[in-house]
Steps between C-alpha positions, in 0.01 A plus 500: 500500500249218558380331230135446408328201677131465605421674817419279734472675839564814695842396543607495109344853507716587788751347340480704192492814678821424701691423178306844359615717787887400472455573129407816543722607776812370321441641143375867651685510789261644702517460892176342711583124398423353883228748569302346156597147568371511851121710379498186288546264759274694721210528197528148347505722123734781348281797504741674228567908506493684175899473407470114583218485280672717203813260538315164525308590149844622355675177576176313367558673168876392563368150563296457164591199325341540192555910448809627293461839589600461876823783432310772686303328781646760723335791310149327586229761678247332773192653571400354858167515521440225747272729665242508205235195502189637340379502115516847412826547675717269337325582172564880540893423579479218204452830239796681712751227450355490107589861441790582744674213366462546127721856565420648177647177347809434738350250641540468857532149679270484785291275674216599730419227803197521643297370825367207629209301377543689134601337203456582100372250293647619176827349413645822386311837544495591150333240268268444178203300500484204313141457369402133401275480189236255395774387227754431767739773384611787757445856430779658707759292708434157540704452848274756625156252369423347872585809698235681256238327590597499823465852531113523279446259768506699756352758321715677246291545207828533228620733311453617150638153388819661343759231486716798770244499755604568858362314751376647859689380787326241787659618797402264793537636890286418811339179318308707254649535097433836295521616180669813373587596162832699443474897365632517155763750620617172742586324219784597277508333122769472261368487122729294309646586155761407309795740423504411119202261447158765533269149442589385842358824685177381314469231683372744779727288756563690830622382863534662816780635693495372799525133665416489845454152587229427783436119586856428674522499863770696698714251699708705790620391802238230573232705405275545174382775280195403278431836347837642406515629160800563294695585185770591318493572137484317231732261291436525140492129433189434749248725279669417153596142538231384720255706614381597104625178355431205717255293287307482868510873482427767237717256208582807277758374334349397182340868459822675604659246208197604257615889607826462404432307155661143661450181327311336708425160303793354675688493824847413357511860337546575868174761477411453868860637609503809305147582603636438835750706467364772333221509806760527742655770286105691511483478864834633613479762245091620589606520904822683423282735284263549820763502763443245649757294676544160313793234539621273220608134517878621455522793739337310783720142476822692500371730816387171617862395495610829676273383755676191556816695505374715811334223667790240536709827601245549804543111540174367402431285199210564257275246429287440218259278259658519238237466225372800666758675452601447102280746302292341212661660253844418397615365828834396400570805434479611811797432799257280714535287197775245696384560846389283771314590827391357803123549470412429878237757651608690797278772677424800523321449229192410300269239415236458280137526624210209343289728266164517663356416185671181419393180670729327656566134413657238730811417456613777204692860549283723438801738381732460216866374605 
């Protein structure tokens, strides 16, 4: 597989495809290998059918360096909808892929990959504002600050200033950016309560079901994907060790400590770690009370190491970052504790678009490493 360099000219693209197309033939075994290479010879691009497609964004999952739950990449639905290029198209199939793939809580992976010139300028499809106040405090998430005003920018006049606000969607396609604002039956919530400490359901914490991530780019067979949407379900660890506890994001740790009666006065009586813990424990316990499909940091490490038992018997090696891998919580315990991986990026796969809200500056990444 090649592995990611800058494309330079039509020939690394060609290049690229060549590599894709013996890929594909030798892992399906599906007949037709000279009649594709020669339409690419003859085209100068890899114009790529609907199984090629399907397979290219299954092996990108494969390919995902920093993702832990890679065991079923084959089990991965693609919705080609190449063919759709206008606003209200890819926003009504947007709400089909939210609600076909939430199942009634067996959540589905799927990813939906649209046309040409369209591209979503939310980083994930599902997100809650972050509004800035005079103070400098955040009501709401404050990842989510820029991308707020982004969005009143172009015209979205907010919501009820809740800090659980959901955010329309700026879908881009032709040159021209739209708003749209998801249906409240689009967007499936978990309210989170504790199974033995009532105080914490006070806290009137919720999160939704579903992350479909939207700013990476679709990298097949020399060609690329802006708009391709797509999700799995959730780890437990991303909403209760980061995503509510980050002191960047919602920082609830000190009222989930105040919930559970914690001494707080000092960190040595390790009060940060239980209310950690006990978080972790709400979440799991408020999806499994919904039905909702929810992994936790020990299930998903050791099918991560089944993983790496199937791969190296189909003869390829996994590769991984391995900070990306370890869960936040408890990490040693886990069986990528001791493990070491090549982290080298090899496509298919994604990359990460530049926010269209954040400037860029010479000479820094505009991503996180």
């Amino acid at each position: 597989m090649p592995a990611f360099v800058p494309r330079h000219d039509q020939a690394q693209r060609e290049a690229e495809a060549l590599e894709f197309l013996h890929l594909y033939h030798a892992e399906t075994g599906q007949p037709g290998l000279r009649q594709r290479q020669a339409a690419l010879y003859r085209d100068g691009h890899l114009t790529l059918s609907t199984q090629e497609l399907t397979f290219g964004a299954r092996v990108a999952w494969r390919n995902s360096t920093r993702c832990v739950g890679r065991l079923p990449w084959q089990t991965l639905r693609v919705n080609d909808l190449r063919h759709v290029t206008d606003h209200d198209g890819v926003f009504t199939h947007l709400l089909a892929h939210l609600h076909g793939t939430l199942n009634g809580g067996r959540i589905l992976p799927t990813m939906s990959v649209f046309g040409p010139g369209v591209r979503i300028h939310n980083d994930q499809l599902i997100r809650y504002a972050g509004y800035r106040q005079p103070d400098g405090t955040v009501t709401g998430d404050p990842q989510n600050a820029a991308l707020t005003e982004y969005l009143r920018g172009l015209g979205w006049p907010g919501g009820p200033g809740t800090p659980f606000d959901v955010l329309p969607l700026a879908i881009e396609a032709a040159g021209q950016v739209q708003l749209f604002e998801l249906p409240p039956d689009a967007v499936h919530e978990v309210r989170i309560e504790h199974p033995t400490c009532p105080a914490i359901a006070g806290l009137g914490l919720r999160w939704h079901a579903l992350p479909v991530i939207s700013n990476m780019t679709l990298e097949v067979g020399g060609e690329s994907f802006q708009a391709a949407p797509f999700n799995g379900w959730y780890l437990q660890t991303e909403i209760a060790a980061r995503n509510l506890t980050d002191e960047r994001r919602y920082d609830l740790l000190p009222a989930v400590a105040a919930a559970l009666g914690l001494d707080t006065r000092t960190r040595r009586s390790l009060w940060v770690d239980r209310a950690l813990l006990e978080l972790n424990v709400a979440v799991l316990h408020s999806f499994d009370r919904d039905g909702v499909r929810i992994a936790d940091h020990h299930a998903v490490t050791r099918q991560f190491r089944h993983f790496e038992t199937l791969e190296a018997r189909a003869g390829r090696s996994v590769r991984g970052r391995w900070s990306w891998l370890l869960p936040p919580m408890a990490p040693a315990t886990t069986p990528l504790w001791d493990r070491a991986y090549d982290d080298t990026e090899v496509r298919p796969n994604f990359t990460a678009q530049q926010p269209v809200w954040q400037a860029a500056r010479p000479g820094v990444c505009p991503f996180h490493p």
